[in-house]
Each structure stands twice: as structure tokens, then as C-alpha cells.
C-alpha positions in Angstrom: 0.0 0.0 0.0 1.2 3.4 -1.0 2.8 5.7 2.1 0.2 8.6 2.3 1.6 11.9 2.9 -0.6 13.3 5.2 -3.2 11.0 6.3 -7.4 11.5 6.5 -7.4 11.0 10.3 -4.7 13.4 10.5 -6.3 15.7 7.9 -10.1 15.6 9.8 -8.5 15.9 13.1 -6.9 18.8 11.9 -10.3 20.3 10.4 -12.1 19.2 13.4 -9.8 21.3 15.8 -9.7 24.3 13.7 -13.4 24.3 13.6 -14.3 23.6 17.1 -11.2 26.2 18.3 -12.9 28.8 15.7 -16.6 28.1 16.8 -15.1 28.1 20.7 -13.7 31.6 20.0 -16.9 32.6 18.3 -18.8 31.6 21.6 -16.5 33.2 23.8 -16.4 36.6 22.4 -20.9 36.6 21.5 -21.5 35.3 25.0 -18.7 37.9 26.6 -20.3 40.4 24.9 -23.7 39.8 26.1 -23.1 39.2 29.5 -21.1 42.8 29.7 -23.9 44.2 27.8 -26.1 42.8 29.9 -24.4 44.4 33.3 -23.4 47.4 31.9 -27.4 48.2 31.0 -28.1 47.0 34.6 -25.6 49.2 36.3 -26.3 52.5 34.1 -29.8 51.4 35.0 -29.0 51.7 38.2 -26.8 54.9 38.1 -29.3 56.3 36.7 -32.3 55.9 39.0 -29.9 56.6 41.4 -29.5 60.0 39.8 -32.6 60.9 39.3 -34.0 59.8 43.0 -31.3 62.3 44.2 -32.3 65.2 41.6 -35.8 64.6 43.1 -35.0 64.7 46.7 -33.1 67.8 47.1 -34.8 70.9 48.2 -35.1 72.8 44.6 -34.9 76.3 46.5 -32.6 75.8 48.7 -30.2 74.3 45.7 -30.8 77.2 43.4 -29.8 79.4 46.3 -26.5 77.8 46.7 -26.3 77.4 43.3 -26.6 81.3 42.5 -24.3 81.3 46.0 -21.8 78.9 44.6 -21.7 80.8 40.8 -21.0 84.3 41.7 -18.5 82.9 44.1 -17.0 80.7 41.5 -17.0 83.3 38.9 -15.0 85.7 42.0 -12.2 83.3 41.8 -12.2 82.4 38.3 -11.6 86.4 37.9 -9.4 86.8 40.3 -5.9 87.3 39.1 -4.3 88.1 42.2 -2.2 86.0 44.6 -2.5 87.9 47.8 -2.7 86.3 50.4 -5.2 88.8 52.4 -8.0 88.0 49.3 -7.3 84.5 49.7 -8.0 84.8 53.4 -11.1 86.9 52.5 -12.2 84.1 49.6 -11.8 81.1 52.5 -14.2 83.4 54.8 -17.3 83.6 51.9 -17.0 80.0 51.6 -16.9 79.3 55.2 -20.0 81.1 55.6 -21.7 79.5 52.5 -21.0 76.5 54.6 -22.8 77.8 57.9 -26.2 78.9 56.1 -28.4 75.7 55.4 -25.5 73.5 53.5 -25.6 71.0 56.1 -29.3 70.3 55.2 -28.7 70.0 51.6 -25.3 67.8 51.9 -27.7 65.4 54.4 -30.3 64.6 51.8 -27.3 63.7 49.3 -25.5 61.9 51.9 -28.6 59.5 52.8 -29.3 58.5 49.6 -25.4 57.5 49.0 -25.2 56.1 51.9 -28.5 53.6 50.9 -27.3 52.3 48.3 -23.5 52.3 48.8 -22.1 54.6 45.8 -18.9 56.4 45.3 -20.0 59.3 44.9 -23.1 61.8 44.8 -23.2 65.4 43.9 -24.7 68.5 42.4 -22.9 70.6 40.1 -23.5 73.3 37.8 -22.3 73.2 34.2 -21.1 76.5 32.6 -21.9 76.4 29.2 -19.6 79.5 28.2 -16.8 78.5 29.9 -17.5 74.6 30.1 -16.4 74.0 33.3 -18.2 72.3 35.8 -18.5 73.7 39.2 -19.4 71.6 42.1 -22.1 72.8 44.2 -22.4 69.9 47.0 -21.0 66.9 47.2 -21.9 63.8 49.6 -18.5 63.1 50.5 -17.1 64.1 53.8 -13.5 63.1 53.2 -10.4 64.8 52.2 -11.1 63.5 48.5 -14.4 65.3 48.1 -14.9 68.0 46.3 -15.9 71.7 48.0 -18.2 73.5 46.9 -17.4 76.8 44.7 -14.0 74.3 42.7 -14.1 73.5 39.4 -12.9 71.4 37.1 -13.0 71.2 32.5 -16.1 69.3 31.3 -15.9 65.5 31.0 -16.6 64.6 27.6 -19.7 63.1 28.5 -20.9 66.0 30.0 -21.3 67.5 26.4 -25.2 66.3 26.3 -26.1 68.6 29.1 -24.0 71.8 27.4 -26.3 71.3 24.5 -29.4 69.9 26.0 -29.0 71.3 29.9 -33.3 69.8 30.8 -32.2 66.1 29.4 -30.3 63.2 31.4 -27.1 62.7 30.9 -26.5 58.9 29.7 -25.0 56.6 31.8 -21.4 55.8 30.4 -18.9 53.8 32.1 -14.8 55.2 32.0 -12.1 54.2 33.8 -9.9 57.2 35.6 -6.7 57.4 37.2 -7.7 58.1 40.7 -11.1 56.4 41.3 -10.5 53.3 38.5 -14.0 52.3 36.9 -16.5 54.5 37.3 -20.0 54.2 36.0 -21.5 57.6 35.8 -24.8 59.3 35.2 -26.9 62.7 35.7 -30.5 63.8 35.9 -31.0 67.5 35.8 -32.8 69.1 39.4 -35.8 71.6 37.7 -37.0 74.4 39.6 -41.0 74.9 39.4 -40.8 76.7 36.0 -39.0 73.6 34.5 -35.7 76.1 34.1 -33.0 73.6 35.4 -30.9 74.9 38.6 -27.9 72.1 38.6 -27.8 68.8 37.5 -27.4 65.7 40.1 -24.9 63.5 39.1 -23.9 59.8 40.4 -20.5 57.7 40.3 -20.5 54.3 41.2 -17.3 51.9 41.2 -17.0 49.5 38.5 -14.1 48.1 39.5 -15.7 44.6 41.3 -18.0 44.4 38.2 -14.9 44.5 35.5 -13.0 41.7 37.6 -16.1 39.8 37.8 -16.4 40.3 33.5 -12.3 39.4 33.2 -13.0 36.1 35.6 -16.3 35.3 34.0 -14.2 35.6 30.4 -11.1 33.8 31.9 -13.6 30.6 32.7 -15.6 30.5 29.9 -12.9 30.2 27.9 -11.0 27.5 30.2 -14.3 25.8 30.2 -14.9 26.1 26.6 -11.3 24.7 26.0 -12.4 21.4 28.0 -15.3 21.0 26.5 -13.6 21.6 22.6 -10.9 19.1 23.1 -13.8 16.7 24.9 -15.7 17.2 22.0 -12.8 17.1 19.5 -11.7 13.9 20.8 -14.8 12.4 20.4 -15.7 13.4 17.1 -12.0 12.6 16.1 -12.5 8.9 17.3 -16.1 8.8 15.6 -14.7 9.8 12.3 -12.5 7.3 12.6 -14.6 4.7 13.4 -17.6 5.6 10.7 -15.3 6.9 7.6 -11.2 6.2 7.7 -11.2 2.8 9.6 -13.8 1.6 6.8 -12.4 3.3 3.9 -8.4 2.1 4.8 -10.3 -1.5 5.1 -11.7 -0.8 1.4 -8.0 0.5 0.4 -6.7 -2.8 2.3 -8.7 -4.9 0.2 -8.4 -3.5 -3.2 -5.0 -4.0 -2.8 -5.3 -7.0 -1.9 -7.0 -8.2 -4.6 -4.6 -6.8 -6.9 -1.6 -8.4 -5.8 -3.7 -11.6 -5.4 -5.2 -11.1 -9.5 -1.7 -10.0 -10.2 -0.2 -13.4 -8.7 -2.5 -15.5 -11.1 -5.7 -16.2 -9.4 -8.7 -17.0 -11.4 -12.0 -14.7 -11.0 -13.9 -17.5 -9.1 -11.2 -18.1 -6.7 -11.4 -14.9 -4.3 -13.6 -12.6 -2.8 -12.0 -10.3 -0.5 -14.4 -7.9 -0.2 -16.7 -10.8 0.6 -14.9 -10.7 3.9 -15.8 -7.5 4.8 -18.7 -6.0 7.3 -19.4 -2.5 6.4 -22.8 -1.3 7.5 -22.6 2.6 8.5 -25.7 3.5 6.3 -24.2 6.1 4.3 -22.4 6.5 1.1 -19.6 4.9 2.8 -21.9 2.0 2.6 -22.7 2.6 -1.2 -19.0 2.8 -2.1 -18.2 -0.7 -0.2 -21.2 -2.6 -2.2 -20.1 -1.0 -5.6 -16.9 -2.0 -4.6 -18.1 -5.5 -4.2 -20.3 -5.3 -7.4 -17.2 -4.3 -9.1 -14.9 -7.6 -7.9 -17.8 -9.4 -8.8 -18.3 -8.0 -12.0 -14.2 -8.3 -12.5 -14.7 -11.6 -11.6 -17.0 -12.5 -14.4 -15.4 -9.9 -16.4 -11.8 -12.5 -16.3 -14.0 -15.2 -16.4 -15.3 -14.3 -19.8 -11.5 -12.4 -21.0 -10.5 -16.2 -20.2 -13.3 -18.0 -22.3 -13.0 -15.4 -25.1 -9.3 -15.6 -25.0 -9.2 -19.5 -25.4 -11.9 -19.3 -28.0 -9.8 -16.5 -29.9 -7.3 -18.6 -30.0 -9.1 -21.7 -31.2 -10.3 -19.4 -34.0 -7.1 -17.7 -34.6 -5.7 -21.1 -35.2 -8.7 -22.4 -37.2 -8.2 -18.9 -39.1 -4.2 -19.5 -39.9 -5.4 -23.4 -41.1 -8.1 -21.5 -43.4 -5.6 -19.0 -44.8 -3.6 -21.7 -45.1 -6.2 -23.7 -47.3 -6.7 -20.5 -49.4 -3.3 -19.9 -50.2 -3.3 -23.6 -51.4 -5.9 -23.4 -53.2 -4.3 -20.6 -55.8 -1.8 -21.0 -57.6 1.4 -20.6 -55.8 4.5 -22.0 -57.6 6.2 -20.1 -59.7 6.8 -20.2 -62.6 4.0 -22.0 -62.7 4.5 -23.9 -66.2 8.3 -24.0 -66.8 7.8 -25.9 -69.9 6.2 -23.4 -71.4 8.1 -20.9 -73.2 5.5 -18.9 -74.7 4.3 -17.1 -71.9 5.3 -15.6 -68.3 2.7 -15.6 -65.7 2.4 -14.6 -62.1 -0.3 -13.4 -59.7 -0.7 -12.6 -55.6 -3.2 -11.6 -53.4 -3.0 -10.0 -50.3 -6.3 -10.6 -48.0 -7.4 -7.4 -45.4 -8.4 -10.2 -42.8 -6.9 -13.3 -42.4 -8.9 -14.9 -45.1 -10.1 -13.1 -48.4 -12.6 -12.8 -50.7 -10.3 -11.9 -53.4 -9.1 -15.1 -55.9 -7.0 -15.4 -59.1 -6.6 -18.6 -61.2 -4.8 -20.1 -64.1 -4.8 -23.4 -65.3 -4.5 -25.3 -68.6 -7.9 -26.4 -70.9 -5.8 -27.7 -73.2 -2.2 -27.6 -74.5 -3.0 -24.5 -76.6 -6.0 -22.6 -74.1 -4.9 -20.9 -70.7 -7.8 -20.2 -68.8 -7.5 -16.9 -66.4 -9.6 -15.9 -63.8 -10.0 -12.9 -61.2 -12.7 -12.3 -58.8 -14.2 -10.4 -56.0 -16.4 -11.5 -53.7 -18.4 -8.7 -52.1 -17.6 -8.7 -48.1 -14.5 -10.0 -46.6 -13.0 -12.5 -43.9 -15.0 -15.8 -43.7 -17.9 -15.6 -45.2 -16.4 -14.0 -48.5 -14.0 -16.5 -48.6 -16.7 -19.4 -48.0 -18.2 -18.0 -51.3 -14.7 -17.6 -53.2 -13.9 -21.5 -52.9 -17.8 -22.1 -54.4 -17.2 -19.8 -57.2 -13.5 -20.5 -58.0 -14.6 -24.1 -57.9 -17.7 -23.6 -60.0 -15.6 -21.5 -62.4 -12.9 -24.6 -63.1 -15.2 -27.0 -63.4 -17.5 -25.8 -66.1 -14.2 -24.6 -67.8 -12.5 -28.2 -67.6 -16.3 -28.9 -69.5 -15.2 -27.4 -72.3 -17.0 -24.0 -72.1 -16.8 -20.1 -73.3 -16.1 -17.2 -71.0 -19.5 -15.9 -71.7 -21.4 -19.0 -71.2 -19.5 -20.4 -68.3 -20.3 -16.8 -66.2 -24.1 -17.9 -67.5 -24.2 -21.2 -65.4 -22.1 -19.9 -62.6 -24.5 -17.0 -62.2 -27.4 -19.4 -62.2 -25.4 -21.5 -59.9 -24.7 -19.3 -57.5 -28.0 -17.4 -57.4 -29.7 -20.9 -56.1 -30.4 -20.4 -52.2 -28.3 -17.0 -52.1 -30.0 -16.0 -48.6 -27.0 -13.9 -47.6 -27.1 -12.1 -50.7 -23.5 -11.9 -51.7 -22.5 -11.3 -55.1 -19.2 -11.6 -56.8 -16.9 -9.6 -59.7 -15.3 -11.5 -62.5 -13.3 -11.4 -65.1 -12.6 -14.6 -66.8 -10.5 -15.1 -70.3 -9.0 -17.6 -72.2 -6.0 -17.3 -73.7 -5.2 -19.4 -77.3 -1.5 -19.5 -76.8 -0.7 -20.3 -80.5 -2.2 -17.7 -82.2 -2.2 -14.8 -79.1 -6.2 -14.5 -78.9 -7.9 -13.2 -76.1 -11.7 -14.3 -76.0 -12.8 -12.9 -72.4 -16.2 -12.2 -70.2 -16.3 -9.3 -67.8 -19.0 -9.8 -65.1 -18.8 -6.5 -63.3 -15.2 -6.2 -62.9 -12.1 -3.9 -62.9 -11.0 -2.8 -66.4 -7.9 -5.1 -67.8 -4.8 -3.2 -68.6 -2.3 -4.1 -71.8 1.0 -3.1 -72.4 1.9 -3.2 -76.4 5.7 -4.0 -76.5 7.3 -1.3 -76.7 4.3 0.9 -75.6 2.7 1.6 -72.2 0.0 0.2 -69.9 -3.7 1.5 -70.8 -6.6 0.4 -69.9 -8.9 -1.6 -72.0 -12.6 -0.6 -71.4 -13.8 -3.9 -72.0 -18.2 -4.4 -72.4 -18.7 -4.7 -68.5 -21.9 -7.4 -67.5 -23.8 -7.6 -64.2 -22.3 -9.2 -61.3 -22.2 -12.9 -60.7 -25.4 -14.3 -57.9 -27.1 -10.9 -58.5 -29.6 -11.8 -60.6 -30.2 -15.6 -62.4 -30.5 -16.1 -66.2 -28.2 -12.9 -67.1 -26.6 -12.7 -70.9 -22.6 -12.2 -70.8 -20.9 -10.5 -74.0 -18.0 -12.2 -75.2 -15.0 -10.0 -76.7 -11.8 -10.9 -77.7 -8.1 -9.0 -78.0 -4.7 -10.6 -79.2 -1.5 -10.4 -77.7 1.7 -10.3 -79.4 5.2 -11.2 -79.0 6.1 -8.6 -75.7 2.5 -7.5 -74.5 1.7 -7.9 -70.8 -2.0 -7.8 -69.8 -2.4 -7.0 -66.2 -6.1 -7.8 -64.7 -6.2 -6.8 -60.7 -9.4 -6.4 -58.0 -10.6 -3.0 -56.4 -8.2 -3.1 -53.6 -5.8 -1.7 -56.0 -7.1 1.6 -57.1 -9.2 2.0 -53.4 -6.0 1.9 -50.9 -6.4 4.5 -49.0 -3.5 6.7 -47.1 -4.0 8.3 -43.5 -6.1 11.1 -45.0 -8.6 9.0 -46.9 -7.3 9.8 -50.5 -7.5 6.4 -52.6 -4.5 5.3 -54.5 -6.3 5.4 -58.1 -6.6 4.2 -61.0 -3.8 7.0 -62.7 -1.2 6.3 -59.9 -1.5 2.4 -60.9 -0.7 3.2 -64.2 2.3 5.1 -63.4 3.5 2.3 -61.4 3.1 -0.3 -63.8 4.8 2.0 -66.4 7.7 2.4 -64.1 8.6 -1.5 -64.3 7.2 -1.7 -67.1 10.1 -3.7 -68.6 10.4 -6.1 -66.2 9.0 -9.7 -65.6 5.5 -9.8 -64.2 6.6 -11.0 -60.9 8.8 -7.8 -60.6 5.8 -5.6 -62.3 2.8 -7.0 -59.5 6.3 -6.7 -56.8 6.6 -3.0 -57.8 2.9 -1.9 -58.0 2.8 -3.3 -54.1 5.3 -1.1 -53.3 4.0 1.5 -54.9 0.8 1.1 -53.1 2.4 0.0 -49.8 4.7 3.4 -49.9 1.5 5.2 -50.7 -1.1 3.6 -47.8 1.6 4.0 -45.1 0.7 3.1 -41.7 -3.3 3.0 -42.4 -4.8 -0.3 -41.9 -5.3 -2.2 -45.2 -8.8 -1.7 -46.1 -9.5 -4.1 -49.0 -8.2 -7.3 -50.7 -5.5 -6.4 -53.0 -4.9 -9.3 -56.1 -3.0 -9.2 -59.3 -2.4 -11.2 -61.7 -0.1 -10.7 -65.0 0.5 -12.3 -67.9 3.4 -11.9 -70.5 3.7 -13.3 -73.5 7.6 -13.8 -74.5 9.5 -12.1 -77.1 9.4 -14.2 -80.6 7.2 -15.0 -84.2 4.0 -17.0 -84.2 4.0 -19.3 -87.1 1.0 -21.4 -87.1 0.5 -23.3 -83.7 4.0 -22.7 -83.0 6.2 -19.8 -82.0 9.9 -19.6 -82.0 11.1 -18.0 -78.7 13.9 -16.3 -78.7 17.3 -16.8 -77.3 
């Protein structure tokens, strides 16, 4: 089995952490939001109520008398540009007596309701909008850190709501400053009976307790969010393992098993690996295991038949090589094929597509003074076609060894072979007989490819013989007879359509004109050198493309010398 780089468990284990880490952090941070939301509303709820339960407790006459009382003393010092310290004396002695006339009264109702409810701090101040200061009128603080009444300070940012809208509440907002830490502030404007508004009462109280509590209450929900994502993680981790890689790596395990056990020679019936295996999760987990059965079962069969075929294949291949065999016996295959004959030079081949043919060529004597040649081809090609070549070449021989003509013998062949034809096969001929002491030529053409005929000392034409219908196309059809001569140094060269129609790579046929120039281009030769070079030719021409038809020839050469009579002189 092939060494993974980076496993699945290792790969879902990885995605399963990153997503639970990433969902953990998306809890943390939407439920530490909400629960600091959640207090922060409650304790600016708080402040201010707080704030405005002081604003309506205070006596609103007695606070817009020390408010006026507090202003124009206020504004004294903020003018006062001298550091004397007589005038500073003087400025302590106003204030003590600002003290002394009713302050304790207002500074008791502020301090009751900070002291109920326990916040930092509780005053009233009034906010200059010219200068934006804020001046403190009373404060409910008794210690050295309170602030007296008549100081001032710049306006908190915050504050900027009552500059521009003095009768509204001043939102609770929570800061944190240097010397009281967290503070969660808010403010609720005192009205006087005309709704003109004398101060505002404003409320601090410490935040500090409530931001620890949000740090700790962050700090364990992520420590317990951590638990429960690696809990979780390791659970879904060994799931995944159980329900997808543990089943798939047994899948992987057995396919490679049966490959090294197929590869080792085992027949398809033998094994069944996947046979052994118990996969039931109910998903497509499943559905892959079963196709993966169906498959070694199909595989199985598959060999099974690959085998059968393969056996029969090469029964028939076998069979085929006897058959080709028996056809290539049954033409003419010694050459030269009558050495005692001077007179003449013949030769002929065929070249089946397949391993048999439908193509066939024969020569044989009638007599002493008749040659009988024959070329055919049978429509179709392997078996069949050469089922019906043996019938007609035999057919054709016969009824020549009778004693008959061309014309007539392609009459009772037709006839012949048009009896119980079911397959409908038909077949080309050209058949001749050749009076070797006088040269003439008497010849039938059922169908087939024009002859060609060199004159000596001329050229190869083509002689557009009186074509007739095919052979088993139709019974009781009339064959014209015609006859040529041949004279000392002609060749006549008679061939089947797999000459002219090889076809190259690109589907262009070899034709009829490029045959010509390749028998002129031996022209000279012997006819076993001129059929030789017209294969080349067309062998040079086809190239690598698949042979697409039967390719025969046959030639026929009658030597060099004077007929006298019955006789001919050859010679030397």
C-alpha cells in the first residue's frame, strides 16, 4: 500500500480542531459580549435611577440658592488674578460662611441616599456652558477627597449632552480614571418649578468589582470552553475514525489486496476479498463498499469471460491460420507455374485485409493450346467472403474443364450461385481464355475492374472492356464475349478494387492514374517484378493506415518471338 503523505485522520483531526477552536472563540467573544452588555445596562440602570432619585430629593430652593451662592463665588475666583494672600484669606471666609447657612441640610439629603445604596459618589454641580467648566455645588463626601463646593474642574466629555441639551439626562457611560479606577457615571437635571434647570445631580458608582467579575467570567468560559472543545474534539475525532477512515483504509486494504492476489494468477472465481468484509454505517460509505463488491464481482466475471474469449480466440485464430492456409493452397502458388512453357510468363498474388479473403485469381490449362484466367471479387471480406470464393473459383474450373466459353461459363455460374443465395452476396469477375498459339484473347467481364495491356514497346492503358452484371445478382443474365490478341512482348495486367481504393491516412484512394504510373515504371520487367513493384508502390502510398481491402493481381506476359502457325519460335 502506498505511504500517504498526510493521512485522513490526520487531515479531519486537523479540520475538526480548527473548527471547534474557531466556533469556541466565536462563543467566547458573542457570549462575553452579552453578558457585559447585559451588566453594563443594569448598572447605568441603576446609576441612573440613582441620579434621578437624588435630583428629586433635594430641596429645589434651597439648591438654586447655593447654586446662584456657589456661581457668583465661583466666577469671583475664576476672575481673580491676584495672589494675595489677604483676598485668599477673604475668599476662604465667603466659603466658610456659604457652609454655615443651610448647606448642612442639603449635603444630608445627598449623603442618605449614598449612603443607601453604597455609591462612590453623589453630587450636584452646575455646568457652565460659556466657559465649560463644571463647578461643584455639593458633594456627599465628607472626606479629604471630596470636592468643596465653589471648585471646578474642565467638562468631561460626557458631560457635552447637558452643554447642548442642559433639561435632558445625561446617559450613563462607564470610564475608567486614574484616581477612582472604573466608574459608572450618570446625571439627571434638578428643575426648579418653571421647569428652568438649577444644577444637575450627578452619580459615580465603582465598577471596578463588576470589571473583575467580566475578566473572571471571560477567563472561565474560555478555560471551560477549551475542556469542552478538546472533549468534543476527541470524540468526534474517534467517531470519524470509526464511521469513515477505519472503513475506507479496510476498502484501500482490500483492493490491494486483490490486486496483488489477481496479479499473482488467481482465477475470478477463486477470491472474494471484499466478501470478507462488514461495512454497514448507512451512508455512502456503505454505497461505495457494495459498488466496490459489485465491481470484484463484475471483475470476476469480467476474467471469467476475458479467459473464455481468449481460449476461443485462439481456437479461432488457429482455425483462421489453417483457413488461410487452405486458401493460399488453393491458388496457384508455384512459380513459374508452367516452366515448360516458353511462350508465356505468368504470375499473380493476393493480399487478404483479414486473415482470409474474398479476393481469388486462377490459371490453369484447358488444353495444350487454351490458358484459362480468372479474377474475382467476392463482395464482403473474412469468412464468409471466402466461404463464397472457394464455391465460385470451384464452380468456375469446373464448367471450364467442360469445355466451355467465357461468356457461357459466367451464364451457369450465375445461375449457380444465385440458387439459395440467402445472404445475398455477389461476386466480380473477369474470366478469359487465352489461345497461346495464335495470341487471342476471348474474355467475359461480369462486373469487374477494367484489364490493362501493355503493347511492347508501348505503355500500360486500360482496355474498357463491355462490362456485364455481377455474378449471384440476378439468375438467367446474358454475358458479352469479346476478344483481343496479344503479341510477342505484351503484358496484360487484370487486378481487384483493392488496387485503385487503398487509402493513405487522409482517406485519399491510391487510383486508378497512380496504378498506371507504377506499372509503367517497371514496365520492362518480368510480371513478378511488375505485380512486386505496383505493391510497393501502393504500400509506400497507404503508409501506416490499416489495409482496407483485398489487394490481387495477376499478370500475364507473352515472350519475345514469331508466331508461325500453332508454334512460336522464342527467342534466345
Amino acid at each position: 500500500m502506498k505511504k500517504v503523505r498526510c493521512s485522513l485522520s490526520r487531515k479531519l483531526a486537523i479540520m475538526i480542531l480548527l473548527f471547534a477552536f474557531l466556533l469556541a472563540a466565536a462563543a467566547a467573544c458573542v457570549s462575553y459580549y452579552i453578558f457585559s452588555k447585559t451588566v453594563d445596562d443594569y448598572y447605568g440602570n441603576i446609576t441612573m435611577n440613582l441620579a434621578q432619585t437624588a435630583a428629586a430629593m433635594v430641596d429645589k430652593d434651597l439648591t438654586k440658592y447655593y447654586t446662584e451662592a456657589v456661581k457668583e463665588l465661583y466666577l469671583e475666583n475664576l476672575t481673580s488674578e491676584s495672589d494675595d494672600e489677604a483676598e485668599r484669606e477673604a475668599y476662604l471666609a465667603k466659603y466658610d460662611a456659604l457652609q454655615e447657612e443651610g448647606y448642612q441640610q442639603l449635603f444630608g439629603n445627598l449623603f442618605r441616599v449614598r449612603k443607601a445604596n453604597a455609591v462612590l459618589s453623589l453630587y450636584i454641580v452646575y455646568i457652565d456652558q460659556q466657559t465649560e467648566t463644571c463647578v461643584c455645588i455639593v458633594g456627599a463626601d465628607a472626606s479629604e477627597r471630596a470636592s468643596f463646593a465653589g471648585t471646578w474642574d474642565i467638562v468631561y466629555e460626557q458631560y457635552c449632552e447637558a452643554l447642548s441639551h442642559p433639561e435632558e439626562e445625561t446617559t450613563a457611560y462607564i470610564t475608567k480614571t486614574e484616581e477612582f479606577g472604573w466608574l459608572c457615571t450618570a446625571g439627571a437635571p434638578i428643575l426648579d418649578e418653571d421647569g428652568t434647570v438649577i444644577a444637575h445631580a450627578m452619580v459615580d458608582i465603582s465598577m471596578d468589582k463588576v470589571i473583575r467579575a467580566r475578566y473572571a467570567y471571560l477567563f472561565k468560559l474560555i478555560f471551560l470552553l477549551i475542556i469542552l472543545t478538546v472533549i468534543l474534539t476527541y470524540l468526534a475525532i474517534r467517531w470519524m475514525n470509526k464511521a469513515v477512515v477505519k472503513p475506507i483504509d479496510n476498502l484501500t486494504f482490500s483492493a490491494t489486496q486483490y490486486v496483488q492476489e489477481k496479479s499473482e494468477g488467481h482465477q475470478g472465481g477463486e477470491i472474494s476479498v471484499f466478501d470478507k468484509l462488514q461495512i454497514s454505517t448507512g451512508d455512502e460509505i456503505e454505497n461505495l463498499f457494495c459498488a466496490f463488491r459489485q465491481m470484484e464481482q463484475d471483475i470476476n466475471r469480467y476474467i471469467e469471460d476475458i479467459t473464455f474469449v481468449t481460449a476461443e480466440k485462439e481456437r479461432i485464430g488457429a482455425e483462421l491460420n489453417v483457413a488461410t492456409q487452405i486458401q493460399a493452397d488453393m491458388l496457384p502458388g508455384i512459380f513459374p507455374a508452367f516452366p515448360e512453357r516458353k511462350e508465356f510468363d505468368i504470375f499473380a498474388s493476393m493480399n487478404p485485409a483479414k486473415e482470409v479473403g474474398g479476393d481469388f485469381y486462377d490459371f490453369f490449362l484447358v488444353d495444350e493450346d487454351h490458358l484459362a484466367l480468372v479474377i474475382a471479387d467476392v463482395s464482403g471480406k473474412g469468412v464468409p467472403a471466402a466461404l463464397f470464393m472457394v464455391i465460385t473459383k470451384t464452380l468456375i474450373k469446373n464448367q471450364m474443364l467442360m469445355g466451355g466459353s467465357p461468356g457461357a461459363v459466367l451464364e451457369a455460374v450465375n445461375n449457380q450461385l444465385c440458387e439459395n443465395n440467402e445472404a445475398e452476396m455477389f461476386v466480380t469477375v473477369w474470366l478469359a481464355v487465352y489461345e497461346i498459339s495464335t495470341g487471342k484473347v476471348t474474355a467475359a467481364n461480369a462486373g469487374h475492374e477494367y484489364p490493362a495491356i501493355r503493347r511492347a514497346g508501348g505503355s500500360f492503358e486500360l482496355f474498357k472492356d463491355p462490362h456485364g452484371f455481377v455474378l449471384a445478382g440476378m439468375e438467367n443474365v446474358r454475358y458479352k464475349e469479346y476478344e483481343m490478341e496479344l503479341h510477342a512482348g505484351d503484358t496484360l495486367f487484370v487486378y481487384t478494387d483493392g488496387v485503385p481504393e487503398a487509402t493513405d491516412a487522409g482517406n485519399t484512394l491510391f487510383g486508378t492514374e497512380r496504378m498506371l504510373e507504377a506499372l509503367n515504371g517497371k514496365c520492362d520487367t518480368d510480371p513478378k517484378k511488375l505485380i512486386e513493384g505496383v505493391k510497393n508502390e501502393i504500400d509506400g502510398f497507404v503508409g501506416e493506415a490499416m489495409q482496407f481491402d483485398d489487394i490481387t493481381m495477376l499478370s500475364l506476359q507473352v515472350a519475345m518471338g514469331i508466331c508461325v502457325g500453332k508454334d512460336m519460335e522464342v527467342q534466345a
